[in-house]
ROZA-883072 format. One record per residue (C-alpha): x, y, z negated; chain; residue number from 0. Coordinates in steps of 0.05 Angstrom, whole numbers. Each point is the difference from the previous one (the first is absolute). Example, Ala and Ser with C-alpha at 12.3 -4.5 7.8 and 13.67 -1.06 7.14 Angstrom:
residues 2
(kolro (246; -90; -156); 'A'; 0)
(kolro (27; 69; 13); 'A'; 1)
This chain:
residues 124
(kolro (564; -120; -574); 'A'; 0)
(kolro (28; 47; 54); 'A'; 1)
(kolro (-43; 26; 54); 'A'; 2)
(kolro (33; -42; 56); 'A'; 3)
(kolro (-12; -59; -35); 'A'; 4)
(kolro (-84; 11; -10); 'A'; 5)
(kolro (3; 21; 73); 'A'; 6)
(kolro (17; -68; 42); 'A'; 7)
(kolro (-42; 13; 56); 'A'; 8)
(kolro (-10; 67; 28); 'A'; 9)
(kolro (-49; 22; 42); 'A'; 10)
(kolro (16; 22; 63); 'A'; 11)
(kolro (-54; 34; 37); 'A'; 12)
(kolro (1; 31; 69); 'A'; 13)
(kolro (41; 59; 21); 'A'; 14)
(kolro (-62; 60; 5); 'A'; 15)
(kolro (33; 10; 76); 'A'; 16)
(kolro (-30; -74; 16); 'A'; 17)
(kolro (-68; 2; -14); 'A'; 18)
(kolro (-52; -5; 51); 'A'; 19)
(kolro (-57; 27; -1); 'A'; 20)
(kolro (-67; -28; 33); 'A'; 21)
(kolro (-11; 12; 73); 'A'; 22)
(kolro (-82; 2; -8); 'A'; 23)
(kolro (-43; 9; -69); 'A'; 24)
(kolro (-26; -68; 20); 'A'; 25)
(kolro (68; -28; -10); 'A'; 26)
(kolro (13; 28; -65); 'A'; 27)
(kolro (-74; -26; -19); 'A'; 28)
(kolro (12; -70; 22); 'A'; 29)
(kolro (68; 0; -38); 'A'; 30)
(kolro (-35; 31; -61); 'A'; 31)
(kolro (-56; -54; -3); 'A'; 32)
(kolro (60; -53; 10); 'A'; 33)
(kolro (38; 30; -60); 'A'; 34)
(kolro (-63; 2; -48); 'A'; 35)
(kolro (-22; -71; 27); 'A'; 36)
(kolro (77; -25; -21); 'A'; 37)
(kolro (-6; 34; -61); 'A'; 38)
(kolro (-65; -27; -25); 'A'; 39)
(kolro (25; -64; 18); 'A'; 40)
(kolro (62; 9; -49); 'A'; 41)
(kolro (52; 36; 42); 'A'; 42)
(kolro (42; 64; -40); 'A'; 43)
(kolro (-8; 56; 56); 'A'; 44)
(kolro (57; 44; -4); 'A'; 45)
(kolro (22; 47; 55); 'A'; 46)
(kolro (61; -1; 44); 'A'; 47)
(kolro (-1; -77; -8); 'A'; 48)
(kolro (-28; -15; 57); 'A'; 49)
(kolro (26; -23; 77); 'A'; 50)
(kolro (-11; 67; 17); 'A'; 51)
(kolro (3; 57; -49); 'A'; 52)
(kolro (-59; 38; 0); 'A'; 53)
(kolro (-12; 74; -34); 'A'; 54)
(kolro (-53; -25; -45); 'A'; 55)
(kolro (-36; -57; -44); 'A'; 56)
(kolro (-73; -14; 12); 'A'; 57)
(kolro (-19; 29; -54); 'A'; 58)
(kolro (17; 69; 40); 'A'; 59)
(kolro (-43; -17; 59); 'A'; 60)
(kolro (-63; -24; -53); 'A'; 61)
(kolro (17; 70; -37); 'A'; 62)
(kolro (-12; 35; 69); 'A'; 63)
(kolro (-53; -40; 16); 'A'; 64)
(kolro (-31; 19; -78); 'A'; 65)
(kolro (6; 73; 19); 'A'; 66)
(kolro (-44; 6; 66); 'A'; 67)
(kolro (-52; -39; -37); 'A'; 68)
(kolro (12; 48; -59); 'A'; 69)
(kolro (-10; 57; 39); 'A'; 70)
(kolro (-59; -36; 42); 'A'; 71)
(kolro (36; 3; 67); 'A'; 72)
(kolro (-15; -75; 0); 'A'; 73)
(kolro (-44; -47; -33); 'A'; 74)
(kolro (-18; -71; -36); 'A'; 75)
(kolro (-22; -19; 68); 'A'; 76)
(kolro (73; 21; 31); 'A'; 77)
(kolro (39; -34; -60); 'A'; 78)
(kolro (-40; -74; 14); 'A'; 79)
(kolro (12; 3; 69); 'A'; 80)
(kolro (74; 12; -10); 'A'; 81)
(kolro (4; -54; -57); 'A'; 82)
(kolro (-34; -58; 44); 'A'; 83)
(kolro (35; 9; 60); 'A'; 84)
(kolro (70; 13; -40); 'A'; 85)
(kolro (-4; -60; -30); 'A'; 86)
(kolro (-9; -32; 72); 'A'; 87)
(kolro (63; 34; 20); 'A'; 88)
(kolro (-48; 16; 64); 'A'; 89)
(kolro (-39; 63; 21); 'A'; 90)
(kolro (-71; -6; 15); 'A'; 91)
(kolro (-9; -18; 71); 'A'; 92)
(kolro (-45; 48; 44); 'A'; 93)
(kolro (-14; -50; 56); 'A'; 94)
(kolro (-41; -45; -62); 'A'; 95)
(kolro (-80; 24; -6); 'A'; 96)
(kolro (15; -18; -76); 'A'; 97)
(kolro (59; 39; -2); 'A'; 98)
(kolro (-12; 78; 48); 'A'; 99)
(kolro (-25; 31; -68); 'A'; 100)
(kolro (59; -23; -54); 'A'; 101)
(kolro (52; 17; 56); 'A'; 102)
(kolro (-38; 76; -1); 'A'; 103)
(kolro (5; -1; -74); 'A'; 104)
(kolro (71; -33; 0); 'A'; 105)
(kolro (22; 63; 52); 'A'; 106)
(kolro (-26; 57; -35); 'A'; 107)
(kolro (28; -25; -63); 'A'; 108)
(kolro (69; -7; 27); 'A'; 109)
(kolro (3; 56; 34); 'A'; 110)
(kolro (-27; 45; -69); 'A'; 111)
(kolro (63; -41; -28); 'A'; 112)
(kolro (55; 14; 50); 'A'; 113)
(kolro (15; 71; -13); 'A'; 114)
(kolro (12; -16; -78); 'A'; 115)
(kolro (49; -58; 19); 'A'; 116)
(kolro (33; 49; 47); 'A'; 117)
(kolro (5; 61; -55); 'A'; 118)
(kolro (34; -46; -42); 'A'; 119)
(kolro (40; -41; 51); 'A'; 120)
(kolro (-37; -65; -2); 'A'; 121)
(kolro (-12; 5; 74); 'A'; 122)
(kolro (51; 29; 53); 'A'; 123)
């Protein structure tokens, strides 16, 4: 069997020049915690798939995420915050009583997180 023949449908990922990277580390969270939702609900995550090609996977953002807590520049407390609310698809909200400390915890953490993305360009 010839090579052509195996290969019916190619792949055809973006062009490197498209991709678009997040505005805001908060975007590229929010699209990180939609990926891993999709993909623990069954979707195959595969980059340059998507409506817009981005210059990662989530599992790039988690791995920066992994190394500030590694190097305790953030904590367990930092990581929660970031999971609960990125599974809401909505930042804490400072104007709620409930909600003035997560959106302190939520800030810190994404700002420890933005210069990473940026190094890597994750975030423009």
């Amino acid at each position: 069997m010839s090579l052509a023949s195996r290969r019916r449908h190619a792949l055809v990922l973006a062009d490197i020049s498209d991709v678009v990277p997040f505005a805001t580390a908060e975007e590229a969270w929010f699209w990180t915690m939609a990926g891993l939702s999709a993909r623990a609900a069954g979707a195959r995550i595969v980059a340059g798939l998507g409506t817009k090609p981005r210059p990662c996977e989530p599992d790039d953002v988690v791995r920066c995420l992994d190394r500030l807590y590694r190097q305790r520049r953030i904590d367990l407390e930092h990581v929660r915050i970031l999971r609960i609310f990125g599974e809401r698809q909505v930042p804490p909200d400072p104007r709620h009583p409930a909600d003035r400390t997560a959106h302190r915890i939520w800030r810190e953490a994404l700002d420890r997180l933005e210069w990473p993305l940026r190094l890597k360009g994750i975030v423009a």
